[in-house]
N, C-alpha and C positions, 0 to 999 in steps of 0.2 A: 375469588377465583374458582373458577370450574375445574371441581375434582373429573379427570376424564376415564379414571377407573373406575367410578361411581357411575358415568354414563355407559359406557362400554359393557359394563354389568347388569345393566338392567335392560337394554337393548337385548344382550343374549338371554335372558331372563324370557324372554315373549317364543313363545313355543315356534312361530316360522314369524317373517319378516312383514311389517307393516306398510300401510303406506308412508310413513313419514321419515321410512330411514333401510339402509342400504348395507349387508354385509358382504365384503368379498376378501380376498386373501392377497392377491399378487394383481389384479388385474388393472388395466390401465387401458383405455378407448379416449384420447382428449374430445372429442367432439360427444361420445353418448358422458361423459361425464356432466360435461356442458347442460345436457340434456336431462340429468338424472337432478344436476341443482335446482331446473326449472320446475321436474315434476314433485321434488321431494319438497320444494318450498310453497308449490301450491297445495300438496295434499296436507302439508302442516298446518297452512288455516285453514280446511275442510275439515283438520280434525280437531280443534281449536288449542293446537299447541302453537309455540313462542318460535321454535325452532325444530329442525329435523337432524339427520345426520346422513353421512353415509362413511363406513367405516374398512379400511384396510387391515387385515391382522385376525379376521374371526372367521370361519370358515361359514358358508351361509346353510348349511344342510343341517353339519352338527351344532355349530353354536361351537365350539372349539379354538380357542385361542392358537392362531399357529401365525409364528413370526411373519412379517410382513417385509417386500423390498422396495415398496412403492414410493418413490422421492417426489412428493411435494414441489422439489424447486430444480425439477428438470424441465428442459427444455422443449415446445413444440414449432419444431423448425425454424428455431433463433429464437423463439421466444419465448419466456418463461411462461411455463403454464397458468400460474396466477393470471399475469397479463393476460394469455389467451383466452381464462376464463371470462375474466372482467372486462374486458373490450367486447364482447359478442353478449351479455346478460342485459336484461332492461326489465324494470329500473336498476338503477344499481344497488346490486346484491352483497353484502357486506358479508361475504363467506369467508370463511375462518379454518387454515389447516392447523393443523398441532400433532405432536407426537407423545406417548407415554409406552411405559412399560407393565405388563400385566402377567405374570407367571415368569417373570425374567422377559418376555418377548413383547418387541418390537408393534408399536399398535398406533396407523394415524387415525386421525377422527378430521372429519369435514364438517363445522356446524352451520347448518342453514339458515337463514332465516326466513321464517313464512313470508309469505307474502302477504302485502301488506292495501295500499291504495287501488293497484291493479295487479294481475297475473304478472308473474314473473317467466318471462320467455327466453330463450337461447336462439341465438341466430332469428330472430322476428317469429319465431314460433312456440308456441305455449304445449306445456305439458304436463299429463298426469300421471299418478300412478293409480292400478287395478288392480286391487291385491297388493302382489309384487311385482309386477308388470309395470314398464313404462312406456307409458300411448300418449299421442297427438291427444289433444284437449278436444279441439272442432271433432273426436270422433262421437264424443259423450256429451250432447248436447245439455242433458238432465245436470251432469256433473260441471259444465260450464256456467250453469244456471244456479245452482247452487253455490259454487262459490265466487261468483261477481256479487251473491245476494251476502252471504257473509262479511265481502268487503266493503259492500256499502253500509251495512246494516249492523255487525260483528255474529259471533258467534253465535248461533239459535239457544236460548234457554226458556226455562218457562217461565220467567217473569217477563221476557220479550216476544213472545211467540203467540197471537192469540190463538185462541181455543174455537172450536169450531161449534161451540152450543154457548149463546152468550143469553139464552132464558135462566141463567142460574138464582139459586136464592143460597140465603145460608141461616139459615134459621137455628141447624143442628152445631154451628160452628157455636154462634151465641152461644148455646147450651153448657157445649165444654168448655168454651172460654170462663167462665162463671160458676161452672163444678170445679174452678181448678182456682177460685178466688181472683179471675180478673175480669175487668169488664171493657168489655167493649164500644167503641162510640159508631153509634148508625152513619154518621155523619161521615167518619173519618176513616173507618177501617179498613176499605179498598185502599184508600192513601196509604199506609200507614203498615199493610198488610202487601204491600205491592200486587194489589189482583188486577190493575190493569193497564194494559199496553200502552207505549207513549203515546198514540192514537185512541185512547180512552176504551178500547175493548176489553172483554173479558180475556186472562192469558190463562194458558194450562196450570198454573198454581190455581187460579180462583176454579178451577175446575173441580183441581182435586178436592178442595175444601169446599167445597158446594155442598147441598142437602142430597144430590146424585151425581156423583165422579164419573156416571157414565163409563169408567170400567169394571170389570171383574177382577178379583181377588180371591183365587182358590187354597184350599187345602187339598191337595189329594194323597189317599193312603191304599199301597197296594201290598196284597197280600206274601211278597216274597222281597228278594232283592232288586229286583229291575224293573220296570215295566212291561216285560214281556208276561208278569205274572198278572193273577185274577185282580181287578180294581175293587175294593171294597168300597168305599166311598168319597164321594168328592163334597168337599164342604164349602158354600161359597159365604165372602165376608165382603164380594166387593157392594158397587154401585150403590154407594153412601157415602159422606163425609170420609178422608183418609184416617184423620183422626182417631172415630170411629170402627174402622177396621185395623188399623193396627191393633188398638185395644184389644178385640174382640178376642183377635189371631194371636196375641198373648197369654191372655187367659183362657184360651183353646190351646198352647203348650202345655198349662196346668191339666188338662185333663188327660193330653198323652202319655203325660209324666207318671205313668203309674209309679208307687212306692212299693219297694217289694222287699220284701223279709229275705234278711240274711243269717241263717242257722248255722253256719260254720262256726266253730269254736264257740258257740255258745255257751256263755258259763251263767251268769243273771238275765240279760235285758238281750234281747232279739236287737240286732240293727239293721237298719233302715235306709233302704239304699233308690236311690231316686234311679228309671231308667235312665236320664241323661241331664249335664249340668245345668240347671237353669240358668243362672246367669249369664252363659254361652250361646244359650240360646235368645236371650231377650236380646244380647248385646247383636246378634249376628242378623236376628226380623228389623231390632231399628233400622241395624246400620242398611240392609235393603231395602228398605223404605224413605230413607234419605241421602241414599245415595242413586237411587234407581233411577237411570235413564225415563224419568215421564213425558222428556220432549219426543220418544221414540212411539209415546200412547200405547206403549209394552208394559202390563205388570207383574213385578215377581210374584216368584213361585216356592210354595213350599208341598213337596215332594216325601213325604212318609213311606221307608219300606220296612221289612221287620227288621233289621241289622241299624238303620240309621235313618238322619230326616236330612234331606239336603235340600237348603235355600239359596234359590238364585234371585241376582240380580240382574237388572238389565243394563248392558253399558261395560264402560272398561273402567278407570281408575279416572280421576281428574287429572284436566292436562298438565296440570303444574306440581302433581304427584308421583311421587319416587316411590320405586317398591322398597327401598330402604326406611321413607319417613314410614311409610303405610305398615311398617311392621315395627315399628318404634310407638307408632300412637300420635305422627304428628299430621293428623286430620285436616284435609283439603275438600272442603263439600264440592260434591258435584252440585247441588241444587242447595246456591247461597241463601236464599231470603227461606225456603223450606226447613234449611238446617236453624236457621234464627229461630223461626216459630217452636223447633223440637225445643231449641233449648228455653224460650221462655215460657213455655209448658212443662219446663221440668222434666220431657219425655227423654232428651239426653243429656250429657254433663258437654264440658271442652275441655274434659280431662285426656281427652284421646284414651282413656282406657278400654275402650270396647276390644279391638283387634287384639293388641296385647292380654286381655282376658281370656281370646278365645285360645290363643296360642302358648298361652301358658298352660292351658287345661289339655289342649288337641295337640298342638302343635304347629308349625307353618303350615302341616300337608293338609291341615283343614279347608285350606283356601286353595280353590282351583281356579286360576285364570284363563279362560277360556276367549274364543277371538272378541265377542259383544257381549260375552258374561262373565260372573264372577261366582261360583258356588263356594258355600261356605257348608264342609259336611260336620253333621253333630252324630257323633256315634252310639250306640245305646251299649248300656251296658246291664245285660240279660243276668238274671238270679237264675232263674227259672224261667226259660224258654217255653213261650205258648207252644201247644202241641208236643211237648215232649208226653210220656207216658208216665205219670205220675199216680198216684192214690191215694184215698184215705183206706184204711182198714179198717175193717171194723171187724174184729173177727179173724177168721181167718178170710172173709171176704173181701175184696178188691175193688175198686170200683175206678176202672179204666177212663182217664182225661182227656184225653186224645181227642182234638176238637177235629169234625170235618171240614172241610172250605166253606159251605156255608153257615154252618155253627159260629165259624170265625168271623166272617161276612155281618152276624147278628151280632154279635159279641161289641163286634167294632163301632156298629151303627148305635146300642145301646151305652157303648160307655161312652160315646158322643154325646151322648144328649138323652139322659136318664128317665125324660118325661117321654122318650120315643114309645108312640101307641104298636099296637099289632097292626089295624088298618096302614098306617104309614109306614113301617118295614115289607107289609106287603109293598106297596106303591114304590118306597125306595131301591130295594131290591128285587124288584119286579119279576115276582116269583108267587104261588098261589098260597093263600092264609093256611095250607094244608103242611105247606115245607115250613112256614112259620111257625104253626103252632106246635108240631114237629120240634124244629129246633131249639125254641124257647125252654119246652119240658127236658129237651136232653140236656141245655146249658143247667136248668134248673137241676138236676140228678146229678150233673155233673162236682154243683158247689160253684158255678161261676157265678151265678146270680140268684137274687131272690125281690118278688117283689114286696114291697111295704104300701101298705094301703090300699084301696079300691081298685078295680081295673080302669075307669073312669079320673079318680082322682090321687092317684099314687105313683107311685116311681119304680124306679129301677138300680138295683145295690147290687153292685161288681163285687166282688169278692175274689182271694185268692184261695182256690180249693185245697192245696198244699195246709193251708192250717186256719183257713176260715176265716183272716184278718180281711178286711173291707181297704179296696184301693181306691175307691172311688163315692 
């Protein structure tokens, strides 16, 4: 049985109203009712939910529980409104009133059901919703067209969707199939992998695991809190196997991750404190990499500023997921045969631990639910703040840390990628070999770096100036 507290709650959980469901308090129109069952049960299988709602008892601005006096089984002009409903709807719509209590107060709920063979219309007319708007279907031809294709078809995924480049190979799939101890058959794997459509094309899954996914997959890292600040650099890990770039984008956490010395109460041993959790962090890039809307050919994003790293995903929640299981660990893949492949690569478990990991370390407010995204922020937690004013002594000598914007700008690009030349900082941050070679020696004077080896064939060692110890 339908707990309807449990739906009423996560309805108002969605920051304004959807298309698939309707909040109001007192009101009562029997005919745009009529009209709202058609449009909230069309837009239900547009969005590939079971069912929608529309709900008396919540206020629709605040999301506020306030008692409701709306009677289900009053009359419209002799006739019970059920009946007025159900005599004017087609096909027949097996709509559903009920009542519950929430804060002590009075709450109906109306359950829709999507539509299903064809549009569900009211008085011979079809309806959508736009936002939160409910309009005439024929005015949205695009939107008519989309979902007659969903009912003949079902809901768009990427194991059903072909892909619009079907030259693909996988050459680089083999590779990690077989660094991870399995192998794969030539003969069978498109079967067996579901790469393609029941018309035998290539679909958006064999995309992504192709030798080129054909999208981008960035890192970007900006110098302050928002984007309104300087970009330091953007790191790209896409257009390869997906595979592949999640890896990469992992093990590029490891290098964000600076470890930094913690001197407080020092009594023997220095501790050692990572900027931010990893495990928090690996669980929250899978979990946007398989969950992320790729039938939208959108890819997440991860977003570096000095305070935190915030990764989105694209898409909302799967349709058959509760914000309740979603924060319990009881995992509903958006992308079914995707999430299969994570887990028999071992890249995720079906523990549903990831969420609950992040929220036990962060908290819920890690997760931002936005109207087509989902960010998940990982917070850093700063020993020693770059750019504070710091020193070694020597002496009674000083020697001032205080990085400028561009010192930071090299800093960044070198603890990126430690083999980074001076020709290629020039070209990266597109600036003359004169602010390069500039910056370099003042990072070097400063103790942030030192290089080991040749200028040719050596590297580059990040250091923490504060006491010398190497973070990188």
């Amino acid at each position: 049985m339908k707990d309807l507290a449990d739906i009423v709650n996560q309805l108002r959980s969605h920051k304004t109203e959807r298309e698939w469901f309707e909040l109001k308090v007192n009101w009562f129109e029997p005919n745009q009712i009529g009209e709202y069952i058609s449009a909230i049960s069309n837009s239900a299988a547009c969005a590939g939910k079971k069912e929608g709602y529309f709900v008396w008892g919540v206020n629709d601005e605040t999301h506020e529980i306030e008692e409701t006096n709306f009677d289900p089984d009053c009359d419209v002009k002799n006739e019970p409104l059920k009946h007025f409903l159900a005599r004017q709807l087609a096909p027949d719509t097996n709509f559903e009133f009920a009542e519950t209590f929430i804060e002590d107060k009075r709450v109906v709920v109306l359950t829709i059901p999507a539509a299903k063979i064809v549009p569900t219309s009211f008085k011979n007319e079809r309806y959508i919703r736009i936002g939160s708007s409910k309009e005439n279907l024929r005015k949205f031809p695009e939107k008519e067209s989309f979902l007659f294709d969903i009912l003949r078809h079902g809901f768009p995924t990427i194991e059903n969707t072909p892909s619009e480049y079907q030259d693909l190979t996988f050459e680089r799939l083999f590779i990690y199939y077989g660094a991870k101890g399995l192998k794969l058959n030539p003969d069978t794997f498109k079967k067996n992998l579901e790469l393609l459509t029941a018309d035998g094309k290539y679909n958006i899954l064999a995309q992504l695991l192709s030798d080129n996914s054909h999208i981008p997959i960035r890192v970007s890292i900006f110098s302050g809190k928002s984007k309104a600040d300087n970009l330091y650099s953007v790191r790209e890990f896409g257009f390869q196997c997906l595979l592949y770039s999640l890896d990469e984008i992992l093990r590029y956490g490891d290098v964000l991750n600076i470890i930094q010395a913690d001197e407080t109460d020092r009594i023997v041993e220095r501790k050692e404190v990572p900027l931010f959790e990893n495990d928090a962090f690996r669980e929250a890039v899978i979990n946007a990499f398989v969950h992320n809307a790729w039938i939208t050919k959108n890819e997440p994003m991860l977003t570096v500023y000095s305070d935190r790293i915030e990764i989105l995903s694209r898409g909302t929640l799967a349709p058959e997921q509760t914000m309740k299981g979603f924060y319990a660990g009881e995992s509903i893949p958006v992308n079914r045969k995707l999430s299969e492949i994570f887990l028999q690569l071992h890249i995720s478990e079906k523990t549903g631990r990831g969420v609950p990991t992040i929220t036990q370390i962060y908290g819920k407010d890690a997760y931002d639910f936005r109207e087509n995204s989902i960010v998940v922020t990982i917070p850093f937690k700063w020993i020693n703040v770059m750019g504070d004013k710091r020193g070694d002594k020597a002496g009674d000598k000083t020697v001032n840390t205080r990085l400028s914007d561009m010192q930071l700008r090299i800093l960044a690009e070198i603890r990126g990628n430690p083999n980074v030349t001076k020709p290629q900082l020039v070209s990266i941050l597109s600036v003359g070999k004169t602010t390069i070679d500039n910056g370099i020696a003042a990072l070097k004077k400063k103790g942030y770096i030192e290089r080991i080896g040749s200028n040719k064939t050596g590297y580059w060692k990040v250091n923490d100036p504060a006491d010398g110890s190497t973070t990188h």
